[in-house]
Every structure is written in structure tokens, then in C-alpha cells.
TIPALUM-960535 format. One record per residue (C-alpha): x, z, y; residue in one letter. Coordinates in pm, whole numbers, plus 32768, in hexadecimal, padded with zeros to 4 digits. Each point is the difference from the previous one (the first is absolute). Layout:
TIPALUM-960535
XZYA...
END
This chain:
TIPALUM-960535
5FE9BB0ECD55X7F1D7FEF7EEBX809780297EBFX7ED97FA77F5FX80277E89803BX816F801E7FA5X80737F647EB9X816D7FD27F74X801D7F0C7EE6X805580437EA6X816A7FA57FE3X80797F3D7ECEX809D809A7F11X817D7FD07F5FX7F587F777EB3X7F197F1A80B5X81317F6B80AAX80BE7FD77ECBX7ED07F567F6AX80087EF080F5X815E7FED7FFDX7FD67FE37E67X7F057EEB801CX80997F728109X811D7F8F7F22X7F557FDB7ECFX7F2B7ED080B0X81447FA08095X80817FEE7EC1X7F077F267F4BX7FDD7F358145X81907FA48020X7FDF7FB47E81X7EED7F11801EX80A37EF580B9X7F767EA88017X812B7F1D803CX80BD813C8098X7EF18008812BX7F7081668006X7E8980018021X7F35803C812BX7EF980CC80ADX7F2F7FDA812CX7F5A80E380C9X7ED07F688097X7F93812180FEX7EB6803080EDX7F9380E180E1X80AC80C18117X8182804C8051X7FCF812C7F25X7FCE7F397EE0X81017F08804BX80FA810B802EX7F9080687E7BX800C7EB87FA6X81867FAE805EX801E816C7F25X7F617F727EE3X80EC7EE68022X812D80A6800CX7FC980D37EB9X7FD37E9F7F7BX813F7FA98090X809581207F21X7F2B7FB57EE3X80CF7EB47FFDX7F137F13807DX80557EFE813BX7EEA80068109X7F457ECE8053X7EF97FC680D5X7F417EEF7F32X7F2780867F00X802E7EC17F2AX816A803F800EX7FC581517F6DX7FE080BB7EA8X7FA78137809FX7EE1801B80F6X7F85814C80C5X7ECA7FE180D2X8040810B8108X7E7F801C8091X7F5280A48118X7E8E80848019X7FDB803D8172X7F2B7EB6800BX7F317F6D7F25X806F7E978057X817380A57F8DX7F6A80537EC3X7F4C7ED37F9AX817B7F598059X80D180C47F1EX7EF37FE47F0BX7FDA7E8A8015X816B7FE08005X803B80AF7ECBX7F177F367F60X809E7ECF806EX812380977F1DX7F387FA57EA2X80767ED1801AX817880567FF9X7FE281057EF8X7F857EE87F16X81367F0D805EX80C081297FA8X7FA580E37F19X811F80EF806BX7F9E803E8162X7FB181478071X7F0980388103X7F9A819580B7X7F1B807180C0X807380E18103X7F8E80BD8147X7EC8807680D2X7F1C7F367F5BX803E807A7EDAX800C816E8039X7E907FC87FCDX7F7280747ECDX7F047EBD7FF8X81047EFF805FX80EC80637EFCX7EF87FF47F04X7F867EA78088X81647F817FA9X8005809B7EAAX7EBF7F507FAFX800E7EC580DCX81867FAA8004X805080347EACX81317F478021X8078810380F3X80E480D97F4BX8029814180E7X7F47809D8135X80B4811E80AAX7F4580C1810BX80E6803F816AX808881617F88X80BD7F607EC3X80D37F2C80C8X815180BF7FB7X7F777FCF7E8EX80107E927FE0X81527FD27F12X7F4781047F15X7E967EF9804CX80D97EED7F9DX809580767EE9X7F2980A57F42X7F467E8A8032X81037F337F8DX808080AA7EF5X7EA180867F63X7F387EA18087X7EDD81058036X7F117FDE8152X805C813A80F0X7F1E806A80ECX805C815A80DDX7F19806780F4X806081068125X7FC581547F94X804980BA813CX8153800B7F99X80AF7FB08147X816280088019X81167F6480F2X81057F3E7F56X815F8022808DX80FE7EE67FE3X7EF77EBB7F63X80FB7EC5800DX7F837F1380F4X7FE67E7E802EX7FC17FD18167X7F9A7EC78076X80897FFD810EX816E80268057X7FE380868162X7EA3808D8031X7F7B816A7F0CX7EEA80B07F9EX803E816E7FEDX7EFB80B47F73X7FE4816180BCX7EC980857F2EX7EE87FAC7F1CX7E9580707FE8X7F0F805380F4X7F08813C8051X7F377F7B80FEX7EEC7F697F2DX7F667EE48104X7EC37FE17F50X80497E777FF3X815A802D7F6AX80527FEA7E88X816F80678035X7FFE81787FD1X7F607FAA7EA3X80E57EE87F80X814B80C28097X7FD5817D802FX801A812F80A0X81047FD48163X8164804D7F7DX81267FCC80C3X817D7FC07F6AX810880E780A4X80B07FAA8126X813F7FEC7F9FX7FAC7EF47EE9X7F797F238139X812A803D80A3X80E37FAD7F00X7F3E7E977FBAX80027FB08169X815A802A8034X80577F3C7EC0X7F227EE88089X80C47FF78165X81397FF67F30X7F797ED67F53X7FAD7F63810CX7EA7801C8030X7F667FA68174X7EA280807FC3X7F7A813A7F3CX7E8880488013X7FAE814D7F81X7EC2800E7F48X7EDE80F97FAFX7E887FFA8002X801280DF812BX8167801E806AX7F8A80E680E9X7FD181277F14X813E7FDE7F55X80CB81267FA6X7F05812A7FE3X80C8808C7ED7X812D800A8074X7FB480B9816EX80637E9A80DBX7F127EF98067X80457E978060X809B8032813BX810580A57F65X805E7F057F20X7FEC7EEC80DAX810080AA80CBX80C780417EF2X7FF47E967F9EX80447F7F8157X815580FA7FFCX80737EF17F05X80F67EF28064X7FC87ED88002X7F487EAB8098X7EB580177F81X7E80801B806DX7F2281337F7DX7EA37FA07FB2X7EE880CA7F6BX7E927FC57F3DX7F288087801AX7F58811080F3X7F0E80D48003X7F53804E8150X7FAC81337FA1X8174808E7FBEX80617F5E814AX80E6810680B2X80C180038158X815780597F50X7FC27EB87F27X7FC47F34815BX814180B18098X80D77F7D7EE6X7F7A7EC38019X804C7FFA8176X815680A17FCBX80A47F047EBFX80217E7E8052X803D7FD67EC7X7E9E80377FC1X7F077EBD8008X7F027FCC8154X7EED7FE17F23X7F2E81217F8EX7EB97FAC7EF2X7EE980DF8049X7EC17FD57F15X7EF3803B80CBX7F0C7F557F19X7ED6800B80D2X7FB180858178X7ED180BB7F9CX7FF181967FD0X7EE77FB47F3FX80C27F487EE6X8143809F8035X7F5481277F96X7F497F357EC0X81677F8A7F76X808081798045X81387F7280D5X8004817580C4X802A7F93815AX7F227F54810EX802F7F0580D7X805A80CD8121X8124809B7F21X80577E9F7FC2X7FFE7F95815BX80E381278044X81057FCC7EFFX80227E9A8089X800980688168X812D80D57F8EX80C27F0D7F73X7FCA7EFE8115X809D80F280EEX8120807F7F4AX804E7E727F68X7F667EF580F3X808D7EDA7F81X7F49804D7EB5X7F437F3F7F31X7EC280547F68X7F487FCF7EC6X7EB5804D7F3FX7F2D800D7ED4X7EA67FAA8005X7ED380047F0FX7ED57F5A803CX7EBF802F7F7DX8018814A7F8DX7EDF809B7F4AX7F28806880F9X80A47F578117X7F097FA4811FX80027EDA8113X805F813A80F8X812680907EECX80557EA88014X80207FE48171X80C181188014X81247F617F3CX7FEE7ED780F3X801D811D811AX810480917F66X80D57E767FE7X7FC97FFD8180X806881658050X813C802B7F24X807D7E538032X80AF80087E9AX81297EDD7FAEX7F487FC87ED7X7ECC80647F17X7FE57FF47E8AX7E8B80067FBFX7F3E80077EDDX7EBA7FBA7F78X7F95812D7F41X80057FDB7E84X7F6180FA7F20X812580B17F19X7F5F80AC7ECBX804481A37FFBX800280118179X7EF380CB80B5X7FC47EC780C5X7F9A7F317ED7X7ED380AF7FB8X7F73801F8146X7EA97F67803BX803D7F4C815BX80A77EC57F7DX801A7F38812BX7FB37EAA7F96X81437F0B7FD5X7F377EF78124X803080EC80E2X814A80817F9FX80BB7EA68022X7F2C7FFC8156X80718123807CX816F7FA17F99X800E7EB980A7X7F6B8082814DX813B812F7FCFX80DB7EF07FD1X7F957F32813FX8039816580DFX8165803D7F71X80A87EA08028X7FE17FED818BX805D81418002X81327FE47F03X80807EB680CFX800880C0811EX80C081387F94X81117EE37F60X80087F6E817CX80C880F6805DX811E7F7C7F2EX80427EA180A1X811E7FEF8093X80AF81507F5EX811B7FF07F05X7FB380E07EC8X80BB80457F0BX7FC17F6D7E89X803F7FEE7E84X80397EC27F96X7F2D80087EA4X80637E8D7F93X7F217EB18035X7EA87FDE8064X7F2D7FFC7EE7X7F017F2480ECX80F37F5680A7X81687FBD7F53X80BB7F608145X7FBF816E8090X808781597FBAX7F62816D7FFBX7FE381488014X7F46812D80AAX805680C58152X801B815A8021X7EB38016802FX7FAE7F327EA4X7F607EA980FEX808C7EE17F2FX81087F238090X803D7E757FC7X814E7F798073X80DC7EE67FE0X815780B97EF6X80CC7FA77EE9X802D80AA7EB6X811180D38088X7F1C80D3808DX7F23807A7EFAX800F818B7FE0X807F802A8154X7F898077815BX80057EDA80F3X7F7D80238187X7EE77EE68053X7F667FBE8144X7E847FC07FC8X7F8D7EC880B8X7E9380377F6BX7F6D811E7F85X7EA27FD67F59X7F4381427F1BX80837F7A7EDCX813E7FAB8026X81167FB1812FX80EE7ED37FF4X8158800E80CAX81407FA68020X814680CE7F8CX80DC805F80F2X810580D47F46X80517FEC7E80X
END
């Protein structure tokens, strides 16, 4: 192993604990003692970006919770606003950025509403000074390492009424016992590990949230359990590269999802997100060995040329790839298959490109998430000279998109007729006379329910199965 790509976290100290516990209730305090009508004041956590960030988000929300405020989900409802952002995509940072703004308006009704800043976005040195000098109405920006910090944040605003603004610093920590809102009352994030070394030359992420750093095993352990007891049904672990998880403490993520599976309980395991490169045969075997497990495995592939595998420095080629996904279709047949893809790369050619389409037709995956390539400021990527032009991007991505759909309907073909098994997740949000919920193998299910069934597993036969999504009918509650 080499140690030189190992990194353990700082931890936090007993005095930086007993700060936020300190702030904690001094905002408490003030909050409980500003009353309007004996309603306690609300924030809202308005949250882009990927499960990472929404996992942060419902952490932000519960130190809220402890600060004393309720939680609301309607900004206008709210005296206490935290833009959680993202900066893998542009179009996710002209959102946040245009949503924020949209705020102005709500800081003049009232006077008294706070509004932050928090997350990848700005853990960029520019972006943070955009909002100091563009947002002025935005009292405090906080940068994805000061997380754990946000009583002290908040405090120090509301009792001094002066702007904050706290960059990263390289300062990365892993915060033990956060409160937590969760959404959701029978589906978790679990967040495994943060950062990332790999350094895809298109990929902001190492720079907005660190060096790779794992939290200890046990600490995983202990949440998952206390989620079963709860009565959580689904727990997706989460990392920028699962995969790699647990360098510093001599396991990897075999281990620990064979730990977790040792846990009681009526639950489904899933995972986000892989790393080709870290695939191993133990992983595969575990996955073969623990139904508990999901059928569906997420391999980024991103494109299906050496040629720009190599220019985004993913460290494999496609016959590696190829390999890894032979593997796991032997060991777990019935499984289901997904992919990243970027098109129009820097430098990508018509051939590069045809690759990738080669690579649709050789693997057959469930589903693709694709991507037009967007330029992300810092990344190698970004200042490369072979633009390709956004005509022929969109081009290229429509002509991906007509390969993948006959081939995703026929992969969910093999479903008619077979009863899977399902959590309910509530009403259609596209069709309310219909229920919800995802397989084993994440396809999305439509069925005919009632309300009773919301958070639970429930057995539907499919009676048609289309790429993106299956309708049936249940056969056992």
C-alpha cells in the first residue's frame, strides 16, 4: 500500500466541541426568547448538487433544529435561509447563484432574515468573493470544511450583525455525532468518506472538498445499526469513490459492507459512487454473497476512448473496464448496470466519440447519465486548447442518446412478467392516482397503493417495463 496517498483527518478537538455546544445554546437561547406569538422561527435549507451535499444539507438542518429553529421547506416561510451549493456544473452554479439572488427580495420584507452561503461552490476563493461583493445582503459564506462550525457561523452573525465569510484552509476534519434532519423517515444517506485524490482533470471536487479521508468503521457501524433500529428500509452509503474507503484504518469496502450486512434487520444496502479503477474481485464476491445488497452497481465509465480516458487521468482503459464488468455479470447476473458519460471532452474526436457509442453496445447498461462537457475553472481541462465546439457537443449527445434508449428498453424487457420487490416512496409526483418506488436494481416502479404503504417493501408484478420506468401490479403488501 502506498502510504503516501494515505491521509487521516485532523480530529476535533474537546474545546472545539464545547464551542459549538456553547453557541449552540447561546442562539438557542436568543432564538426561544424571540418568539413571535409563541411560534419559534424558521430555517430552510435550500440544497443543490449531489447526494453528498444533500446528506450535508439534512446536517446543517439538524444543528438548526438544536439551535431552536423549526425546519421548513419554503423559503418565504423562513427567517433563516442556507444555500447549500454545488460546483460540479456550471448550470448548478448559475442555480444556486440565481436562487440566492432571488432571496433580495425577502431580506427587504424582513429585515431580520438571515441568509448563508454554504458548500462546494463556495470553497472557491472567487465565488466567495463574488458573494461578498455581489450579494451584499448575504450575511455569511462558509466553505465545505466549516460545516461542523455553523452554530459558531451563526452566532458570531447574529449577535455581532457582522458579514462572515470562511474559506477552506485545508483544514479537513470529520465531525462525529452532527444532529441530523433527515428528510426522509425510511430512506438515509450515510456518508462513508469525503474528499477525493484522483484528480479527473474535468473534476472540481478534490479542490472544493479535499484530500480522501475516511471515518472509522465502527462510527459507520454504530449509525447503521441506529438507523435499522429506527426503522429505516434503505441506507445508501456515500463517498466520491466508495471504492477506496478505509486506507487508514487497514480495511477496504468489502469489509465494511460485510460488516454492515451482519446487521439485522429488513433493509436494502446501496452504494455511490465507484470508481472503476478500485474495482476488486473481493468487492464483487460480497456483492454476490449479501442480498441485502442492491442489483445495481454505478460504474463511471465516462467515455469509451483510451485516448480520453487517459486526458481526464481516470487510470484505467477500456479493456480494464470491460473486465471489471464482465466480473460482476458473472458473479451477479440479475444485475443492473449504470454509467457516467461526458461528452465533448476537450479534444474529443468523431472516432473518441464512436468509441463511447461502442462501448453503449458492448456493455448494454440499464441506464446512462450523460453529460455535455462544461468547462469548470482550476481544472486541467479548462485550459486546454481543443474546445470542442458546443454544435457539435449537443450533436454528439443526441446521437448517444438515440444508441442508449433501444438498448435501455431492451435490458428492462426482461422484467415483464417478474415480481420484484419494492419501496413504496409515497405518490407519484407525475401521476397522483399512482404510487412509487425503486427495485432492487433502482428501475422505477408505478403501481396502483394506498398510503399505508409508504416506507415499506411491497412485491409488484411488472406488466410493462419501459427504460425509464416499469408499471405493475402488487401482489403482496
Amino acid at each position: 500500500m502506498d502510504n503516501k496517498n494515505i491521509y487521516r483527518a485532523r480530529k476535533i478537538t474537546e474545546e472545539e466541541i464545547k464551542r459549538q455546544a456553547d453557541c449552540t445554546a447561546k442562539v438557542r437561547e436568543r432564538i426561544l426568547s424571540e418568539r413571535d406569538g409563541g411560534a419559534r422561527r424558521a430555517c430552510c435549507v435550500v440544497t443543490y448538487g449531489c447526494q453528498q451535499n444533500e446528506a450535508d444539507g439534512e446536517r446543517i438542518a439538524g444543528m438548526a433544529r438544536d439551535m431552536g429553529y423549526t425546519i421548513t421547506y419554503t423559503p418565504e416561510d423562513a427567517e433563516l435561509i442556507i444555500v447549500n451549493t454545488c460546483a460540479v456544473r456550471d448550470h448548478a452554479e448559475k442555480k444556486a447563484l440565481s436562487v440566492t439572488g432571488g432571496y433580495k427580495h425577502l431580506k427587504v420584507k424582513n429585515p431580520d432574515l438571515k441568509i448563508g452561503v454554504c458548500g462546494c461552490m463556495v470553497s472557491q476563493e472567487k465565488m466567495s468573493e463574488k458573494l461578498k461583493k455581489s450579494y451584499p445582503y448575504v450575511d455569511f459564506v462558509f466553505g465545505t470544511e466549516s460545516i461542523w462550525r455553523f452554530p459558531e457561523i451563526l452566532c458570531r452573525n447574529l449577535f455581532t450583525e457582522k458579514r462572515g465569510f470562511y474559506e477552506n484552509t485545508g483544514d479537513e476534519v470529520i465531525s462525529e455525532e452532527m444532529p441530523v434532519e433527515r428528510k426522509s423517515s425510511f430512506s438515509a444517506w450515510v456518508s462513508i468518506m469525503y474528499g477525493c485524490n484522483n484528480f479527473c482533470t474535468y473534476c472540481i471536487v478534490p479542490y472544493v472538498r479535499g484530500r480522501e479521508r475516511s471515518r472509522r468503521p465502527e462510527d459507520i457501524i454504530k449509525e447503521v445499526e441506529q438507523l435499522v433500529d429506527d426503522g429505516y428500509k434503505e441506507i445508501t452509503l456515500l463517498g466520491q469513490n466508495v471504492n477506496s474507503y478505509g486506507k487508514e484504518y487497514g480495511v477496504d469496502f468489502a469489509d465494511l459492507l460485510s460488516d454492515i450486512c451482519k446487521i439485522d434487520g429488513d433493509y436494502v444496502l446501496r452504494f455511490m459512487t465507484s470508481h472503476p479503477k478500485d474495482v476488486s474481485d473481493k468487492l464483487i464476491d460480497v456483492i454476490a454473497q449479501n442480498p441485502k445488497i442492491e442489483r445495481h452497481f454505478h460504474l463511471p465509465v465516462q467515455s469509451g476512448s483510451d485516448r480520453m480516458l487517459k486526458a481526464m487521468n481516470r487510470h484505467y482503459d477500456t479493456e480494464k473496464y470491460l473486465a471489471a464488468v464482465n466480473k460482476i455479470r458473472e458473479k451477479v447476473p440479475d444485475i443492473s448496470l449504470s454509467t457516467d458519460i461526458i461528452v465533448g471532452f476537450p479534444g474529443e474526436s468523431e472516432e473518441d466519440f464512436e468509441a463511447t457509442l461502442d462501448i453503449l453496445r458492448k456493455v448494454k447498461y440499464d441506464m446512462i447519465f450523460s453529460f455535455i462537457y462544461s468547462k469548470r475553472d482550476g481544472t486541467p481541462a479548462a485550459r486546454s486548447t481543443e474546445q470542442v465546439p458546443d454544435d457539435v457537443k449537443t450533436a454528439r449527445f443526441l446521437r448517444m442518446l438515440k444508441v442508449q434508449e433501444p438498448i435501455a428498453d431492451e435490458r428492462a424487457a426482461r422484467y415483464k412478467g417478474q415480481v420484484v420487490r419494492v419501496l413504496c416512496e409515497g405518490r407519484s409526483k407525475n401521476n397522483e392516482a399512482m404510487f412509487t418506488g425503486r427495485d432492487s436494481g433502482m428501475k422505477i416502479v408505478l403501481f396502483e397503493g394506498d398510503e399505508s404503504m409508504t416506507g415499506r417493501f411491497v412485491d409488484v408484478k411488472i406488466t410493462e417495463a419501459r427504460a425509464f420506468g416499469m408499471t405493475g401490479v402488487v401482489v403482496n403488501k
